[in-house]
C-alpha positions as CSV (number, residue, x, y, z in Angstrom):
1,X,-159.7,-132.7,-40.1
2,X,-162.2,-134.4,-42.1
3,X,-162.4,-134.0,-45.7
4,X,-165.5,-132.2,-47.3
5,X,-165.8,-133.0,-50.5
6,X,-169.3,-131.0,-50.4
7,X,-170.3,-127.9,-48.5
8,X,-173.4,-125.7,-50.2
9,X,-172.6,-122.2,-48.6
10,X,-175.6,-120.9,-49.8
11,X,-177.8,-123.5,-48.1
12,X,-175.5,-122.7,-45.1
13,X,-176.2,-118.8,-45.2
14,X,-180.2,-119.7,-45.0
15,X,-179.9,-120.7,-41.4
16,X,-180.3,-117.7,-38.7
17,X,-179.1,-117.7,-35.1
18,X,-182.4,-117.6,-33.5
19,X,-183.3,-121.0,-35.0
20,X,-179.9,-122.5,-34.9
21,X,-180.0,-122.0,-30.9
22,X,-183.6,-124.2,-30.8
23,X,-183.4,-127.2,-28.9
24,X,-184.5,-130.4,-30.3
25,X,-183.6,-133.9,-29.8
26,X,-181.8,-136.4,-32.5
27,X,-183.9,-139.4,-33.3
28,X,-182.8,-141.9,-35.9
29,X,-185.8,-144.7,-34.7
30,X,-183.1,-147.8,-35.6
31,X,-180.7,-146.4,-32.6
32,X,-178.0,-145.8,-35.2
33,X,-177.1,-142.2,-33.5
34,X,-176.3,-139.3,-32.3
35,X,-175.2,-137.9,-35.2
36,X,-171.6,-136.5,-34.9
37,X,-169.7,-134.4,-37.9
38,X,-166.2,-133.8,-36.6
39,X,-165.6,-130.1,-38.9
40,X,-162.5,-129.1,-37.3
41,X,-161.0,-125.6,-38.5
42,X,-159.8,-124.3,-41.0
43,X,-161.4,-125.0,-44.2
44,X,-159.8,-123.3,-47.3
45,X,-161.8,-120.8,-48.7
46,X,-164.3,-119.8,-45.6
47,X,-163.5,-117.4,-43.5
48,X,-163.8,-117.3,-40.3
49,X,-167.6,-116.3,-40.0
50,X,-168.4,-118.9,-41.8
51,X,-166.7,-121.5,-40.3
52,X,-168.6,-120.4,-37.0
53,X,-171.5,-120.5,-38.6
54,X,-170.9,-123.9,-40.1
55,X,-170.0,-125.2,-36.5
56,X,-173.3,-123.9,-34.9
57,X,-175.5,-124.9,-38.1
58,X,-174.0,-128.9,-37.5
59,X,-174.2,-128.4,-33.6
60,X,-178.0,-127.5,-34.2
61,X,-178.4,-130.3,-37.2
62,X,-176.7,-132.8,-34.8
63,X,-180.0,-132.5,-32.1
64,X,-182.6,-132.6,-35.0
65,X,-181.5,-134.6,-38.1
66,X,-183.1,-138.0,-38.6
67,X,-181.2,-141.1,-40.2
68,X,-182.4,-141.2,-43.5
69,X,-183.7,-144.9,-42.9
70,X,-186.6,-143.9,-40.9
71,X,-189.7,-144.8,-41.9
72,X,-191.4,-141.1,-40.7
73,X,-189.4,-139.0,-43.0
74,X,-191.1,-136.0,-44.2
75,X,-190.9,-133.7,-47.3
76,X,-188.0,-131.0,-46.4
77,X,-186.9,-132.4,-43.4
78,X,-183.5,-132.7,-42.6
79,X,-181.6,-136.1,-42.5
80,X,-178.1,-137.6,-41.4
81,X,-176.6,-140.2,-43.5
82,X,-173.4,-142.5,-43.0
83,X,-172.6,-144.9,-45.9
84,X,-171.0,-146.3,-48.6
85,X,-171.7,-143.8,-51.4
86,X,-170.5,-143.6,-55.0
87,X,-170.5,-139.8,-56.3
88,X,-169.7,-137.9,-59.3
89,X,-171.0,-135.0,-61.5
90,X,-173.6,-134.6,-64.8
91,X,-174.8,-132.9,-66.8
92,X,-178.4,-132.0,-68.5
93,X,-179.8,-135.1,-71.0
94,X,-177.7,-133.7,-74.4
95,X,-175.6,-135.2,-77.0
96,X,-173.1,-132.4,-76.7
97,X,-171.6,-132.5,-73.2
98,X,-171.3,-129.0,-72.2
99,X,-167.6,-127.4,-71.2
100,X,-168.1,-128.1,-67.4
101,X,-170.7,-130.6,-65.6
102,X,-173.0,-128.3,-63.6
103,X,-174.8,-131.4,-61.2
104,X,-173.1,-133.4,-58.2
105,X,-174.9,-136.5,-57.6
106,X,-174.4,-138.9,-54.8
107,X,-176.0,-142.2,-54.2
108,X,-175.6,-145.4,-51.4
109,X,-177.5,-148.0,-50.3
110,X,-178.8,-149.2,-46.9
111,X,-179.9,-152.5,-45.3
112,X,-181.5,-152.6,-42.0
113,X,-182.2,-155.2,-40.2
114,X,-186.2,-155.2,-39.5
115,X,-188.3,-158.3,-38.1
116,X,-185.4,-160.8,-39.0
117,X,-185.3,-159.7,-42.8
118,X,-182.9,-157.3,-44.6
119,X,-184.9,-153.8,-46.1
120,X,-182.8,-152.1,-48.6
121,X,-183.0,-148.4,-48.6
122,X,-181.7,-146.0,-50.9
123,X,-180.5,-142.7,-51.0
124,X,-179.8,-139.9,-54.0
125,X,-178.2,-136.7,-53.2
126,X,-178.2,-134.1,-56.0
127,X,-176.8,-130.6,-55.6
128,X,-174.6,-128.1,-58.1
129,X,-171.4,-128.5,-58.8
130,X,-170.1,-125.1,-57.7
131,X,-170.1,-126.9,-53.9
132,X,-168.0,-128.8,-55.0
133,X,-164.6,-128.8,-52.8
134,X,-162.6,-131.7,-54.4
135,X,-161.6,-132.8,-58.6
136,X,-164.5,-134.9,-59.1
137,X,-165.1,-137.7,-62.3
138,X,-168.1,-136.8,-64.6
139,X,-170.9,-139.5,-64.9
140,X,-172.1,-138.3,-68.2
141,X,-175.4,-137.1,-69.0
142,X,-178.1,-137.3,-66.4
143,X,-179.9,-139.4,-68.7
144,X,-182.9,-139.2,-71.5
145,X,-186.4,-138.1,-69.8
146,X,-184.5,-136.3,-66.5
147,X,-185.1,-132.6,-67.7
148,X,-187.5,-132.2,-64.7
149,X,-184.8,-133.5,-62.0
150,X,-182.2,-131.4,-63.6
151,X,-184.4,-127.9,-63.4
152,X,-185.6,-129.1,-60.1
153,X,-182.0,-128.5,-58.7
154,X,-181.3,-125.4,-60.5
155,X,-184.8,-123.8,-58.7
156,X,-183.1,-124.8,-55.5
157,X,-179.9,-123.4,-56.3
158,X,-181.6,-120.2,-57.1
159,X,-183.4,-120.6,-54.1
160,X,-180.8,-120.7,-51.7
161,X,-178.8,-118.1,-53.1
162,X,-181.7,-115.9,-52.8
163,X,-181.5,-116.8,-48.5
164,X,-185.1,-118.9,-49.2
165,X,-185.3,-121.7,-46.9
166,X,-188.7,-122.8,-48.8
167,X,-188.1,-125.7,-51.3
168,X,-189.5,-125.3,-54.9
169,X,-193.1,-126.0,-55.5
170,X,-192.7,-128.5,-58.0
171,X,-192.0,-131.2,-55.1
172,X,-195.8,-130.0,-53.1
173,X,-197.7,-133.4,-52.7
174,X,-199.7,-131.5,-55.4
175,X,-197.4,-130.8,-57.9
176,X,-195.6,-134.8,-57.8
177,X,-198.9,-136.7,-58.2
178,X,-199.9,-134.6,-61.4
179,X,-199.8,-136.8,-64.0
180,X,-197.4,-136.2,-66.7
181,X,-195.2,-138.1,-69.0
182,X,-192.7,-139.0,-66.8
183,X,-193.3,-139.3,-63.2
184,X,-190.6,-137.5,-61.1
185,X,-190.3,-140.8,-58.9
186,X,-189.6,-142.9,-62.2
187,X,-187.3,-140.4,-63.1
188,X,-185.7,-140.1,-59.8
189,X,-185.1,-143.6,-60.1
190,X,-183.5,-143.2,-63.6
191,X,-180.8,-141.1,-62.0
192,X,-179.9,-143.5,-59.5
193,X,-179.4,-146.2,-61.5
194,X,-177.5,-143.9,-63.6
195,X,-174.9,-143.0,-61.1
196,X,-174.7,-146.0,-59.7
197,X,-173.7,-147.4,-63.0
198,X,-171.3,-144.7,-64.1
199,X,-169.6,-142.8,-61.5
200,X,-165.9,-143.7,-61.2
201,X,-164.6,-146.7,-59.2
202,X,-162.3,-144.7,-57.4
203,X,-165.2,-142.3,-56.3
204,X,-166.8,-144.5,-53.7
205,X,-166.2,-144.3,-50.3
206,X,-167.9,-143.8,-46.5
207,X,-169.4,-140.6,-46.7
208,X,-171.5,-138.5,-43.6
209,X,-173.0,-135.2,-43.8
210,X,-176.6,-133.6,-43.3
211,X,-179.2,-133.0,-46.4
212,X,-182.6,-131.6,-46.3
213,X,-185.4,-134.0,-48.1
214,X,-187.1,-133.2,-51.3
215,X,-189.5,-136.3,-51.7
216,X,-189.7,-139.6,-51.1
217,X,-190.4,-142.6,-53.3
218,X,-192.3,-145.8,-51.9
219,X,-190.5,-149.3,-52.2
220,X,-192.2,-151.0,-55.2
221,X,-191.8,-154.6,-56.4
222,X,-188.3,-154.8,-57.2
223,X,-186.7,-151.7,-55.9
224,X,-186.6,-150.1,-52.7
225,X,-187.2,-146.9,-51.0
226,X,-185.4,-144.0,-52.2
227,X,-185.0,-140.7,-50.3
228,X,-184.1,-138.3,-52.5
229,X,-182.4,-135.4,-51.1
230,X,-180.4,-131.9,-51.7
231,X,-177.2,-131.7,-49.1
232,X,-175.5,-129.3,-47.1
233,X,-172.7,-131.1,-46.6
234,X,-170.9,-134.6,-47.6
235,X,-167.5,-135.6,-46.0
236,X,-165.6,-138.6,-45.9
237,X,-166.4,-140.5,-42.7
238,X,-162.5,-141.0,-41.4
239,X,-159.5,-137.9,-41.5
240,X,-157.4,-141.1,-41.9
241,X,-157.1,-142.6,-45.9
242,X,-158.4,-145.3,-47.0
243,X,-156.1,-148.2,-46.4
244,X,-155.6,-151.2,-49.1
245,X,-157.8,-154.0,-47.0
246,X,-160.9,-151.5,-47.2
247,X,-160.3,-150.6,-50.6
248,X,-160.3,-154.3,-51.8
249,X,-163.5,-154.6,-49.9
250,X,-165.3,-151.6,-51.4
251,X,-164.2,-152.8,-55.1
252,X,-165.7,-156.3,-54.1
253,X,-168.7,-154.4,-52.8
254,X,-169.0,-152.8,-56.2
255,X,-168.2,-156.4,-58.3
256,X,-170.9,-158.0,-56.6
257,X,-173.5,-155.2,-57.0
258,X,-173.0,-155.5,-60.7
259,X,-172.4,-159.2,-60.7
260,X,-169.4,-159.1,-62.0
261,X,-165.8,-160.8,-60.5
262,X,-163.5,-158.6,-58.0
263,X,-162.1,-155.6,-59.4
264,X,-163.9,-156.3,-62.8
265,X,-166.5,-153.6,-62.8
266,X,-165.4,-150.1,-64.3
267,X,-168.4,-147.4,-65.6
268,X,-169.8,-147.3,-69.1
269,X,-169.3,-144.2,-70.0
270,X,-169.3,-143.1,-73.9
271,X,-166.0,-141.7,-75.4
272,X,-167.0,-137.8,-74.8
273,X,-167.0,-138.3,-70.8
274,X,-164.2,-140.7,-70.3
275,X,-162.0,-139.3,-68.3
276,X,-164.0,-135.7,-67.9
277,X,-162.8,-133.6,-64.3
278,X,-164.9,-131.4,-62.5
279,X,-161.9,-129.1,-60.7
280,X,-163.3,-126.5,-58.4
281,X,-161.7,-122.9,-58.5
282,X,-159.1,-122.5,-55.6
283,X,-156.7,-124.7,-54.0
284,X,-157.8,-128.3,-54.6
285,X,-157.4,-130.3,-51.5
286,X,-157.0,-133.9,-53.1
């Protein structure tokens, strides 16, 4: 069995039978699929409706999920993902931190190969903590200007618990080209860098799952694409643990992002976060 180190049950409770029994084929457009989530029961903590539910919600997501790195990606469709991906939680833009992080954040990176050149893409999950199924390092504070990312997630929290399977309309077309102090594709930017900078070395690993899109933001300049997205669902990629040759190669992967020598590159975290645990209530499976 596969580790989940994510599972929104609420999100999962606003799928019905009727539309998880639709046909529809997977499509990734780079022919990097199907998608397959091996979710073998039993899962501490669902009960046995669940759990089928859960099986027929990723049988139905498997046939019409698209890789996140296709380039006709819509506004709350739903996506598969299978990368290298640094995680960790946050909390609101404060100089107290408060008792217990309340955001999980995930981000990775993608290259595909198109017309004999690399195109990064990148990819930001953001969700609540109380999915959480695993003890989880804080990232600190979302950072300064984020307010409208952080809210943004608890509407869609609220949302889901309320069985809605319509995303907030503060990510409309509408609503993200209104101009305002801060863009939300600046700040969704902000966040990214933020966890890529801070979330803890030992938190990065291949992760899968299945998350439904909240906007998109165009490659500028100097930085790519980024899919920003709310999951159901993040696993690690293998039942079997992470052995010492691929660990070495992810903590090289991580020196040479930050340009740093192997095994050199730890977060920057101020004092009042080192070392800050997110533990989830129940049996901790790590």
């Amino acid at each position: 069995m596969r580790q989940l180190i994510y599972l929104s049950e609420s999100k999962l409770a606003t799928f019905y039978p009727d539309r998880i029994s639709l046909s529809a084929k997977f499509t990734d457009g780079l022919g990097l699929g199907p998608a397959k989530i091996d979710i073998s029961a039993p899962f501490p903590g669902l009960n046995e409706e669940k759990i089928t539910l859960l099986n027929q919600v990723v049988s139905y997501l498997e046939r019409r999920a698209t890789h996140f790195s296709y380039s006709e990606l819509s506004r709350d469709g739903w996506i598969f993902f299978d990368l290298n991906m640094g995680y960790g939680t946050s909390y609101r833009d404060s100089g107290i931190p408060p008792e217990i992080d309340d955001i999980a954040l995930f981000y990775g990176s993608f290259n595909q190969v198109e017309r004999d050149r690399q195109s990064p893409l990148d990819l930001l999950l953001c969700g609540s903590t109380k999915h959480l199924r695993t003890r989880t390092a804080s990232a600190g504070r979302m950072g300064s200007g984020t307010e409208w990312l952080y809210e943004l997630i608890g509407k869609i929290e609220e949302s889901d618990t309320l069985g809605s399977k319509e995303l907030p309309d503060s990510v409309s077309t509408d609503a993200l080209a209104a101009r305002r102090g801060n863009m939300p594709a600046e700040i969704a930017r902000w966040v990214f860098d933020v966890i890529r900078e801070h979330h803890s070395p030992a938190q990065y690993a291949r992760l899968q799952g299945f998350a439904q899109i909240l906007f998109i933001v165009p490659a500028a300049e100097y930085s790519a694409r980024l899919v920003v997205a709310t999951p159901l669902l993040v696993q690690f990629a293998s039942s079997k643990p992470v052995g010492i040759l691929t660990r070495r190669r992810m903590q090289r992967e991580l020196s040479r992002r930050h340009g740093l020598r192997w095994r050199k590159w730890q977060p920057d975290l101020p004092p009042e976060d080192r070392g800050r645990l997110y533990i989830p209530d129940g049996p901790d499976p790590s």
